[in-house]
Backbone as JSON Lines, residues from 0, in Angstrom:
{"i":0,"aa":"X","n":[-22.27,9.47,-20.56],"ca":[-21.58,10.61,-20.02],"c":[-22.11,11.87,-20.68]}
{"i":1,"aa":"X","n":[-22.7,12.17,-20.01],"ca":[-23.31,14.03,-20.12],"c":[-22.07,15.34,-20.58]}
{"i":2,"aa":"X","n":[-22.57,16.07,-21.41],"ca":[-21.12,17.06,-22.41],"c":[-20.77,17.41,-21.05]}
{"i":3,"aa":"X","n":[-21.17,17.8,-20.06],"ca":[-20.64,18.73,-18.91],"c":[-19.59,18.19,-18.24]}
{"i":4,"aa":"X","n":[-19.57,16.55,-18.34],"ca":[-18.33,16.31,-17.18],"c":[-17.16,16.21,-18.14]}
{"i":5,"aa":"X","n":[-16.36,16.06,-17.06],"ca":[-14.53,15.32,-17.36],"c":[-14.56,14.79,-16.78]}
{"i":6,"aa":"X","n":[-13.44,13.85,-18.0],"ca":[-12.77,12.5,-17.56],"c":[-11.72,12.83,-16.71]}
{"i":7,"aa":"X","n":[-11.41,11.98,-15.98],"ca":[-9.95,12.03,-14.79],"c":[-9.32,11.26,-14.71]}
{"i":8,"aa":"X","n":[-8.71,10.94,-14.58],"ca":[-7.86,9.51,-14.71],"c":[-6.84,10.28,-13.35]}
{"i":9,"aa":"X","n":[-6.7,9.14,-12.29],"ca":[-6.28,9.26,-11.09],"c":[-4.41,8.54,-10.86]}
{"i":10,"aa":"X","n":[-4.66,7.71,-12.02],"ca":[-2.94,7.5,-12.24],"c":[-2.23,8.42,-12.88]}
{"i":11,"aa":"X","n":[-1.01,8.43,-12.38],"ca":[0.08,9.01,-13.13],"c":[0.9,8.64,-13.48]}
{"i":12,"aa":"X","n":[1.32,6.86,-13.35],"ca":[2.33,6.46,-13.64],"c":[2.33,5.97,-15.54]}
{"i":13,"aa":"X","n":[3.49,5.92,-15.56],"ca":[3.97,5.56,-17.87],"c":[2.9,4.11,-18.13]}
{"i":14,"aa":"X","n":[2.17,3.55,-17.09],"ca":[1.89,2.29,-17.29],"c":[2.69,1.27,-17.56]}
{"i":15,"aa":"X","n":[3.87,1.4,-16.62],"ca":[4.88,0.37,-16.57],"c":[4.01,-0.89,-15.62]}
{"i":16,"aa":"X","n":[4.17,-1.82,-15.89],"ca":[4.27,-3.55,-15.11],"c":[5.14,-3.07,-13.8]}
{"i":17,"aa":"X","n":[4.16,-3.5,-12.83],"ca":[4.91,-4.33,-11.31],"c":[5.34,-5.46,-11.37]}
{"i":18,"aa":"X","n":[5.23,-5.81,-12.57],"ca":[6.58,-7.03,-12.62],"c":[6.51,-7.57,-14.07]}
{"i":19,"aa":"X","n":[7.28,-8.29,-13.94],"ca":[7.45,-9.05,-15.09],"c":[7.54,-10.77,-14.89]}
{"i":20,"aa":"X","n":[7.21,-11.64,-15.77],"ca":[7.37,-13.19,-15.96],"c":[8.98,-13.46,-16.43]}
{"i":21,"aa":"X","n":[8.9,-14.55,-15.88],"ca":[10.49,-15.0,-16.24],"c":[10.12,-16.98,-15.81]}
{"i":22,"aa":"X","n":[11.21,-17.21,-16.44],"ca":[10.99,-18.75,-15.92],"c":[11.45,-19.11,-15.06]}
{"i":23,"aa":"X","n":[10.8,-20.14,-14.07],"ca":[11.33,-20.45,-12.9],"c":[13.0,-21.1,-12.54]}
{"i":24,"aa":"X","n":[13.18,-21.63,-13.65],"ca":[14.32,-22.42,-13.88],"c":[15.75,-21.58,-14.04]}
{"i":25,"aa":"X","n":[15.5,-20.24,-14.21],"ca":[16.34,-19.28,-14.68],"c":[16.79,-18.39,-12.98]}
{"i":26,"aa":"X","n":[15.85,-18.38,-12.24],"ca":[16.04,-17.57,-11.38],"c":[16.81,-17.96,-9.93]}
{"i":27,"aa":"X","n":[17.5,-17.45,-9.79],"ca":[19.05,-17.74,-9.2],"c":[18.75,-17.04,-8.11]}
{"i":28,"aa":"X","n":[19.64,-17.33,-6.66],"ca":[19.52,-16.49,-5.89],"c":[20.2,-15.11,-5.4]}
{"i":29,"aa":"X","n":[19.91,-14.81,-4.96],"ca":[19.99,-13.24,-4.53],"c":[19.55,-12.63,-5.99]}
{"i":30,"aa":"X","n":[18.18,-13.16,-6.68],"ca":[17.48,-12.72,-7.39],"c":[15.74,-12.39,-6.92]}
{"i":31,"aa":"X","n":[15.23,-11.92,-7.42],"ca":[13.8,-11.71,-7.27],"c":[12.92,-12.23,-7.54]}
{"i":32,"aa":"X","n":[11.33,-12.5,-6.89],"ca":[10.07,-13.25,-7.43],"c":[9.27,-12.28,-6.18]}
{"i":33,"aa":"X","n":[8.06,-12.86,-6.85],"ca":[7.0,-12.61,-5.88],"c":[5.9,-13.67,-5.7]}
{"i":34,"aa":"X","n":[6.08,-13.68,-4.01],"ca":[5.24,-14.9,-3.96],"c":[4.32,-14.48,-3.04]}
{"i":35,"aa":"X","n":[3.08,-15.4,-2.88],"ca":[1.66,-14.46,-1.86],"c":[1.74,-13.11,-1.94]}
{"i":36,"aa":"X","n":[2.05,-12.15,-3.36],"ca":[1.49,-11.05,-3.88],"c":[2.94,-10.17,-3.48]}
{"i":37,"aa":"X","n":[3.63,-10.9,-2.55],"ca":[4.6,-9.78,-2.18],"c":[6.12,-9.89,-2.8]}
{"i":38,"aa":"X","n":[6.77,-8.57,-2.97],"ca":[8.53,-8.66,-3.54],"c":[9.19,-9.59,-2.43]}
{"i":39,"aa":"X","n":[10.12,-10.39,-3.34],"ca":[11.21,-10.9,-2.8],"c":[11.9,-11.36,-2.67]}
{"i":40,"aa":"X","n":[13.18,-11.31,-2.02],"ca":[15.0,-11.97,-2.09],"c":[14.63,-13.16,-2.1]}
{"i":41,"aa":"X","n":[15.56,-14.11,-3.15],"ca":[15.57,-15.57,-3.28],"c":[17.07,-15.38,-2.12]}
{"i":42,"aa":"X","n":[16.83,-16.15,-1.31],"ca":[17.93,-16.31,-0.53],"c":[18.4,-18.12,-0.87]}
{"i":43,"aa":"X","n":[17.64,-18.87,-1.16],"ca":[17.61,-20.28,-1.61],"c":[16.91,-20.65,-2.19]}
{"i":44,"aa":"X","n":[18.05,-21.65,-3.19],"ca":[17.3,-22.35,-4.81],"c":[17.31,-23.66,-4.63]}
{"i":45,"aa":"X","n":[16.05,-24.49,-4.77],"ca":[16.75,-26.52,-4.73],"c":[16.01,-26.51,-6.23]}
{"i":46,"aa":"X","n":[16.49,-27.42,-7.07],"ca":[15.73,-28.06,-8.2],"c":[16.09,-29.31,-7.71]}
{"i":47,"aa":"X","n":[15.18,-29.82,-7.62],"ca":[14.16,-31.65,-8.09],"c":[14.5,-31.67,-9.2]}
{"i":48,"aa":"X","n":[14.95,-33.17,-9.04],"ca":[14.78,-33.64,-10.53],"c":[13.83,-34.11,-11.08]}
{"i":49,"aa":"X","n":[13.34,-33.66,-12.75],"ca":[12.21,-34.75,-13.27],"c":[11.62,-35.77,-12.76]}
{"i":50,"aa":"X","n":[10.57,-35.84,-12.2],"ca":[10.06,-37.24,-11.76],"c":[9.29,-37.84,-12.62]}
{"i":51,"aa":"X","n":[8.13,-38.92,-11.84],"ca":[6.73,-39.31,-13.08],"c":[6.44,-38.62,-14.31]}
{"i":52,"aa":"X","n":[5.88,-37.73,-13.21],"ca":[4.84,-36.63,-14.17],"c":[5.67,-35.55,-15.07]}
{"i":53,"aa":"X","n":[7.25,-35.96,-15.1],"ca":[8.21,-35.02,-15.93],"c":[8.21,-33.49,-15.93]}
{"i":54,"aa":"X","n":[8.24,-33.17,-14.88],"ca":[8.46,-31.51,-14.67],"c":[9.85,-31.74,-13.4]}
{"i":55,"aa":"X","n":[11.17,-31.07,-13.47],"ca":[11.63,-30.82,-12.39],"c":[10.9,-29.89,-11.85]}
{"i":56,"aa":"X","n":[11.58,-29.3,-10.3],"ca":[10.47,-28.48,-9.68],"c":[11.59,-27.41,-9.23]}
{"i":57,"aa":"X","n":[11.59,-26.49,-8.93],"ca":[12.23,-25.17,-8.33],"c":[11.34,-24.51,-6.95]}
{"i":58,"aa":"X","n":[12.26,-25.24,-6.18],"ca":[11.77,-24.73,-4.21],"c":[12.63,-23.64,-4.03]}
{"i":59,"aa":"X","n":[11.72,-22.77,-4.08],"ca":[12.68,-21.22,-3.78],"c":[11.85,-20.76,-1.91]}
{"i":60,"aa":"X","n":[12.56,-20.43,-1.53],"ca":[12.91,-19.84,-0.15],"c":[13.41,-18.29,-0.57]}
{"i":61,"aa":"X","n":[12.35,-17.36,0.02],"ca":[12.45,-15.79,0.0],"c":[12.33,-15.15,1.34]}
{"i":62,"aa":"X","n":[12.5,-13.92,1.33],"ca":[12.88,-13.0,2.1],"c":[12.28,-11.8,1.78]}
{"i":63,"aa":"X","n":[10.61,-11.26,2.16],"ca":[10.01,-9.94,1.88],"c":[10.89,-8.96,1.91]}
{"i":64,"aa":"X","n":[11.14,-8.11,0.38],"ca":[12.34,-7.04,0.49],"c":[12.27,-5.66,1.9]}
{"i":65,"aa":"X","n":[10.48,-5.79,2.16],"ca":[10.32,-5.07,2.92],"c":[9.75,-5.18,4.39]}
{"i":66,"aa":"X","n":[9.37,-6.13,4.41],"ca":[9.09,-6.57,5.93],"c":[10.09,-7.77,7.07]}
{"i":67,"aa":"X","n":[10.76,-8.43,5.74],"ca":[11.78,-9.68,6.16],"c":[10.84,-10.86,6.57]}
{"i":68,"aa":"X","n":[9.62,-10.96,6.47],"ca":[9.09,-12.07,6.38],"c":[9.22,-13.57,5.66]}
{"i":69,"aa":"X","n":[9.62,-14.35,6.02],"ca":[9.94,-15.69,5.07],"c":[9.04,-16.21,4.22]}
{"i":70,"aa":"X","n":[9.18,-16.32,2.85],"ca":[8.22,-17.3,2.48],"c":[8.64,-18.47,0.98]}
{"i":71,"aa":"X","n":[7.94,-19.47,1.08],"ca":[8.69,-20.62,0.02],"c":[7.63,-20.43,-0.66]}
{"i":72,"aa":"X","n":[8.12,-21.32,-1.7],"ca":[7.5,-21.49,-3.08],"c":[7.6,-22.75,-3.77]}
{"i":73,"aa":"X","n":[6.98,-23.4,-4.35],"ca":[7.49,-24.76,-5.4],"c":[6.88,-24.4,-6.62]}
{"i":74,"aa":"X","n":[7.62,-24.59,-7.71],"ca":[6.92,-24.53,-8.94],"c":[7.91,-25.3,-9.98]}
{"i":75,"aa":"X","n":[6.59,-25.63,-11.01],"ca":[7.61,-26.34,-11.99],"c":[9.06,-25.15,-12.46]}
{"i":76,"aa":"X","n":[9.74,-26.15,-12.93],"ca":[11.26,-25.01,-13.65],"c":[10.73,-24.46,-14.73]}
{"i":77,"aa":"X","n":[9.6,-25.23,-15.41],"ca":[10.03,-24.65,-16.34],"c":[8.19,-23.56,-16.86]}
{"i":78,"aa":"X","n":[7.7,-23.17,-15.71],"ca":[6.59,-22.65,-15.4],"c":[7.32,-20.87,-15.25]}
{"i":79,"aa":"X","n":[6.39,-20.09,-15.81],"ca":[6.91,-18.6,-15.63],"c":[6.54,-18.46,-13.8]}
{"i":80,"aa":"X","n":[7.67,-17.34,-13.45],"ca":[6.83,-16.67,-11.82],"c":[7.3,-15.75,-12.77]}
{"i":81,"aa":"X","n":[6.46,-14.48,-11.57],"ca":[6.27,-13.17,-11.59],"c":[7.63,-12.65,-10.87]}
{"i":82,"aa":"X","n":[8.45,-11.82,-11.79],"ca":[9.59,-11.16,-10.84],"c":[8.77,-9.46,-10.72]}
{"i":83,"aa":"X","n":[9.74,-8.91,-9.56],"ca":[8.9,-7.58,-9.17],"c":[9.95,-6.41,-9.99]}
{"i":84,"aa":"X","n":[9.26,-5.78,-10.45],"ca":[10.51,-4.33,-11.07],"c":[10.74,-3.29,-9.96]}
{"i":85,"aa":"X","n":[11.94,-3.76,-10.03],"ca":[12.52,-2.83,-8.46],"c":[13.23,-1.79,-8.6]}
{"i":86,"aa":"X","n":[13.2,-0.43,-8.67],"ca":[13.72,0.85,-8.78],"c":[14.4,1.04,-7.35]}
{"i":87,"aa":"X","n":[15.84,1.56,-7.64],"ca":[16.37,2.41,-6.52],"c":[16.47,3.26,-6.98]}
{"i":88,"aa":"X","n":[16.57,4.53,-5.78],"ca":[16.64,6.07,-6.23],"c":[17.14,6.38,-4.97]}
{"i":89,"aa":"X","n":[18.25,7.41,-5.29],"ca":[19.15,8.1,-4.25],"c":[18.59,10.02,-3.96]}
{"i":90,"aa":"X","n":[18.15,9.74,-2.69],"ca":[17.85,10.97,-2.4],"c":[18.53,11.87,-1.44]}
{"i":91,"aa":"X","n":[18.65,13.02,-1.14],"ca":[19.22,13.73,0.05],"c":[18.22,14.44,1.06]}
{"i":92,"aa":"X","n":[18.65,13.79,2.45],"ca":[17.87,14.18,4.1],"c":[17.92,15.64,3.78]}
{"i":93,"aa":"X","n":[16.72,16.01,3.56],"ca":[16.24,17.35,3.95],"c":[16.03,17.88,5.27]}
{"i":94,"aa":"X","n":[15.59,16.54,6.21],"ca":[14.47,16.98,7.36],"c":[14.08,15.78,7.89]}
{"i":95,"aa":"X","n":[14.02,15.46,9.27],"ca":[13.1,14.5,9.83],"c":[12.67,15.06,11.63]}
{"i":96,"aa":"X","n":[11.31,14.65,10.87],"ca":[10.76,15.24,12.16],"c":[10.35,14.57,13.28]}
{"i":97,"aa":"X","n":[9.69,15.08,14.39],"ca":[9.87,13.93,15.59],"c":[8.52,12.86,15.3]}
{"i":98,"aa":"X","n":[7.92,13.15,14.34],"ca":[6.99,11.61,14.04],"c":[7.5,10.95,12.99]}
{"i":99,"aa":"X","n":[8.65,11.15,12.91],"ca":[9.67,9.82,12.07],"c":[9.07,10.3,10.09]}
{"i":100,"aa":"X","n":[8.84,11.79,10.12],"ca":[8.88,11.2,8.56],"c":[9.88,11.87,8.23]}
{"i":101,"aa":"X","n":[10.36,11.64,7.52],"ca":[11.86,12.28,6.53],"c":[11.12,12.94,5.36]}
{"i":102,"aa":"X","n":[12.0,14.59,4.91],"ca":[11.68,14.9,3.99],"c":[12.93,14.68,3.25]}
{"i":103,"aa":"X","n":[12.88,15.13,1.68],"ca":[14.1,14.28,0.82],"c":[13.79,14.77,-0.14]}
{"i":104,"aa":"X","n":[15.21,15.11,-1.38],"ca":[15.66,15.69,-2.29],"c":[15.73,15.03,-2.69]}
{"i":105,"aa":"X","n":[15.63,15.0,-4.57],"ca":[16.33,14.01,-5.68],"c":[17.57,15.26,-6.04]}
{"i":106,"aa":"X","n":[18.19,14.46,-7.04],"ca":[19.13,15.52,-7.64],"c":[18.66,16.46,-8.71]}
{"i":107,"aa":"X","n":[17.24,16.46,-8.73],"ca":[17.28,17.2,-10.12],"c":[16.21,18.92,-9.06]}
{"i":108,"aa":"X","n":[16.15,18.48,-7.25],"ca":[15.95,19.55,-6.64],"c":[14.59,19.54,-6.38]}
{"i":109,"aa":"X","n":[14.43,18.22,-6.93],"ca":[12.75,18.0,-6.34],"c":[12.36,17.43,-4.84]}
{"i":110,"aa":"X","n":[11.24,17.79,-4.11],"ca":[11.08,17.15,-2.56],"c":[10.24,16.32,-2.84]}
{"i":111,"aa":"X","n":[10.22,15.91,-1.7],"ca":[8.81,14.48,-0.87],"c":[9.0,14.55,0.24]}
{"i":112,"aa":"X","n":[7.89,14.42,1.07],"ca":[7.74,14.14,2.24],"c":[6.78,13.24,2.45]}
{"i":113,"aa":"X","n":[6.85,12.01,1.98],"ca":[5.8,10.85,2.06],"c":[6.32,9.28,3.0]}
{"i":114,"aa":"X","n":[7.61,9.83,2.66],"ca":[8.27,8.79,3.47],"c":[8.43,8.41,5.1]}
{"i":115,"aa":"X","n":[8.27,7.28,5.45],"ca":[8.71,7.58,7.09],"c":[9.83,6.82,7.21]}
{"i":116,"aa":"X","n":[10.37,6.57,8.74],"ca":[11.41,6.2,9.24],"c":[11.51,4.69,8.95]}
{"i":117,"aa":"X","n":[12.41,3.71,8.5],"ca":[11.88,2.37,8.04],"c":[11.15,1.5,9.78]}
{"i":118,"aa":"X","n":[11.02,0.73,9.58],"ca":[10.42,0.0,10.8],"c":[10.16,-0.99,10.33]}
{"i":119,"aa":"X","n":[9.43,-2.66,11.86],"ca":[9.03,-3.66,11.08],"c":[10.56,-4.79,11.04]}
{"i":120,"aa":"X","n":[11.24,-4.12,10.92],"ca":[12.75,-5.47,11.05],"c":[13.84,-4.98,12.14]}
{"i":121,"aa":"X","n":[14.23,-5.94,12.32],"ca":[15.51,-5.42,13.38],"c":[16.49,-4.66,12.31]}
{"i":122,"aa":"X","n":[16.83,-4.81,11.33],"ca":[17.81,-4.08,10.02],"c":[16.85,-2.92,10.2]}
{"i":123,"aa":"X","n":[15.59,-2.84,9.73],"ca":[14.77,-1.6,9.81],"c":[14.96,-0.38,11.05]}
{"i":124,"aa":"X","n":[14.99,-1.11,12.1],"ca":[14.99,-0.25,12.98],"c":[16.51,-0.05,13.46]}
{"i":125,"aa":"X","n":[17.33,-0.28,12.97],"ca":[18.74,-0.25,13.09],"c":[18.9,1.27,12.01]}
{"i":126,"aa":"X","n":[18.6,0.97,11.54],"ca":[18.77,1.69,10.07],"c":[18.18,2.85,10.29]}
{"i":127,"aa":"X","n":[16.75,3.1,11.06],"ca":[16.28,4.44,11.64],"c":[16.49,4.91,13.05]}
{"i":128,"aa":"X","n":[17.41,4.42,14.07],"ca":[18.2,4.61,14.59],"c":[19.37,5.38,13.83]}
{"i":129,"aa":"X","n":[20.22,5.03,13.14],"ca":[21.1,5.77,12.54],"c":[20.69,7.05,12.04]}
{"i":130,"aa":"X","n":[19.86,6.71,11.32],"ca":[19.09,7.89,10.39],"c":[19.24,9.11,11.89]}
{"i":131,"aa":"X","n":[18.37,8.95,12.8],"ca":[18.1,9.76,13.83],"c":[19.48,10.15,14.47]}
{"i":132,"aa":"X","n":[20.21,9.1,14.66],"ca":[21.82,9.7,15.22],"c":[22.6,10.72,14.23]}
{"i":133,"aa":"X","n":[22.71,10.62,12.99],"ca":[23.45,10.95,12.31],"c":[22.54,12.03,12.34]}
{"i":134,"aa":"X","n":[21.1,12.38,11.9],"ca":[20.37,13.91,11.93],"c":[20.79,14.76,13.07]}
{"i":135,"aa":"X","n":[21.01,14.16,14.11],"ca":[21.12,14.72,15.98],"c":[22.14,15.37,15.47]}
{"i":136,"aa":"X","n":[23.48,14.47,14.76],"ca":[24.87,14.96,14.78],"c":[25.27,16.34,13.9]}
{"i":137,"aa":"X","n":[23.96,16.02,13.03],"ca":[23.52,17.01,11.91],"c":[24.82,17.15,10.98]}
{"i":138,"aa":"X","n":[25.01,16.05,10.63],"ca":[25.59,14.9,9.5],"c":[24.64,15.21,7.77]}
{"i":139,"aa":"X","n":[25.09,15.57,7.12],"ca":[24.66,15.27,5.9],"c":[24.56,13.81,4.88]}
{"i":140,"aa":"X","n":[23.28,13.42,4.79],"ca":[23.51,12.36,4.27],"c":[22.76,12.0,2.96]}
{"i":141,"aa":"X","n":[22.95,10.71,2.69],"ca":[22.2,10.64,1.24],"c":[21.41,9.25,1.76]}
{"i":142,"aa":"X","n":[19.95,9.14,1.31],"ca":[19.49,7.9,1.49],"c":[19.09,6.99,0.34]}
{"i":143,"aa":"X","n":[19.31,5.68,0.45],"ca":[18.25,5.09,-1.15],"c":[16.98,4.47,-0.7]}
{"i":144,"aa":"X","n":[16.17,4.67,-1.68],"ca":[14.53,4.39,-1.33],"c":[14.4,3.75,-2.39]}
{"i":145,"aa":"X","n":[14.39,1.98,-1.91],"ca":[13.79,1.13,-3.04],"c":[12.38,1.0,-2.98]}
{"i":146,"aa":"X","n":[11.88,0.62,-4.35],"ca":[10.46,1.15,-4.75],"c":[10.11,-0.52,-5.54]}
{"i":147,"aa":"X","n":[9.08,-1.19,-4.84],"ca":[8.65,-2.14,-6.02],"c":[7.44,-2.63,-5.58]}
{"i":148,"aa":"X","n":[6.58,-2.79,-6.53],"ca":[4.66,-2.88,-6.49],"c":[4.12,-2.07,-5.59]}
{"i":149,"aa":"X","n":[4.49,-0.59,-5.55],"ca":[3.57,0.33,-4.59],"c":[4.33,0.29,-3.87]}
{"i":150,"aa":"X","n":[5.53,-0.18,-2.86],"ca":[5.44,-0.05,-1.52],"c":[7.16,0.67,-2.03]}
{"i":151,"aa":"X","n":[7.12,1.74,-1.15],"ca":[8.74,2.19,-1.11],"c":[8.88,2.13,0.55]}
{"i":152,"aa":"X","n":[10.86,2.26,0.65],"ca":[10.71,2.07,2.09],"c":[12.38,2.59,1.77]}
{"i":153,"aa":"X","n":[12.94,3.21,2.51],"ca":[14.5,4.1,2.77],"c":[15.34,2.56,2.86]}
{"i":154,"aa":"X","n":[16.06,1.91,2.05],"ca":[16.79,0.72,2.5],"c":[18.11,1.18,2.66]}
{"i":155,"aa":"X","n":[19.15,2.39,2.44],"ca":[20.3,2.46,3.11],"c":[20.57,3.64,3.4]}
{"i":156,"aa":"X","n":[21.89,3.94,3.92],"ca":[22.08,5.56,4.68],"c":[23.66,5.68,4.21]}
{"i":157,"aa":"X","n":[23.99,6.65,3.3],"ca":[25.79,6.62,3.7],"c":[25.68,8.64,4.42]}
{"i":158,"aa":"X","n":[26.99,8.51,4.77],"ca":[26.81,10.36,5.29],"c":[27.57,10.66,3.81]}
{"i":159,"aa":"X","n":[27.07,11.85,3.42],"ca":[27.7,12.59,2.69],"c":[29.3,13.33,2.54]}
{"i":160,"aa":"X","n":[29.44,14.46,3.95],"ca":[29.8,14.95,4.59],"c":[29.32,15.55,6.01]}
{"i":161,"aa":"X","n":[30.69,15.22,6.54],"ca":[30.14,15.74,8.0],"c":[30.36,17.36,8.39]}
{"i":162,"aa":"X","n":[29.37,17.7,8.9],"ca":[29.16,19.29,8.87],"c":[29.95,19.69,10.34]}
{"i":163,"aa":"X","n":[29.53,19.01,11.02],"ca":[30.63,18.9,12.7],"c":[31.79,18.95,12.92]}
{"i":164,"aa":"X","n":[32.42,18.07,11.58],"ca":[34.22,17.89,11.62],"c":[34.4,19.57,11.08]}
């Protein structure tokens, strides 16, 4: 490296983990793992018992937090999986425009406009339906945007106050 350049570094995040290890044997449902790279709801747990080869086994059945795609898993109990670190954050509807992106407040008065309308599930598109009714009604509302391995997506809507009544 020649005196003339700079270094850059293109992240900004604390260097927190997209997830963490935990043991399989521990993880319960309506808990978290990630399986084929993606977050997701344990909706069902079976443990096997010890057989031959002396490992029980843990058959978990998930639910992509963000697409609703199904997917299983087998692993020994007592083998680590990867759980995903999942942040919620409550923001307030600034704005949504007619190509579905929402702009949005935190409380400390900061924006974004990176977000779009959720999509991809029947809950998804239920959920941006509302979003759009309640903006029409011009309803104040608050949304939460869960966040885990890169992907964020708006998962609920309450109204604040209604500006109409």
């Amino acid at each position: 490296m020649s005196d003339h350049e700079v270094e850059t570094f293109e992240s900004a995040d604390a260097g927190a983990s997209l997830t963490y290890p935990q043991q399989a044997g521990t993880v319960r449902k309506n808990g978290y793992l990630v399986i084929s790279g993606r977050p997701c709801k344990v909706v069902d747990v079976s443990t096997s018992k010890t057989g031959k080869h002396g490992h029980a086994k843990c058959n978990f059945v998930a639910i992509d937090i963000f697409t609703g795609k199904k997917y299983e898993e087998m692993t020994p109990s007592s083998h680590n999986v990867d759980v995903p670190n999942i942040s919620r954050k409550e923001y307030t509807v600034i704005d949504i425009t007619d190509e579905g992106i929402i702009s949005l407040m935190d409380e400390s008065g900061n924006t974004r406009d990176d977000l779009f309308l959720p999509t991809g599930t029947d809950e998804a598109d239920k959920l941006a339906d509302t979003l759009k009714t309640h903006w029409a009604d011009q309803k104040e509302m608050a949304v939460t945007v869960v966040k885990a391995m890169g992907d964020e997506m708006v998962a609920s809507v309450k109204v604040i106050n209604d500006k109409a009544a």
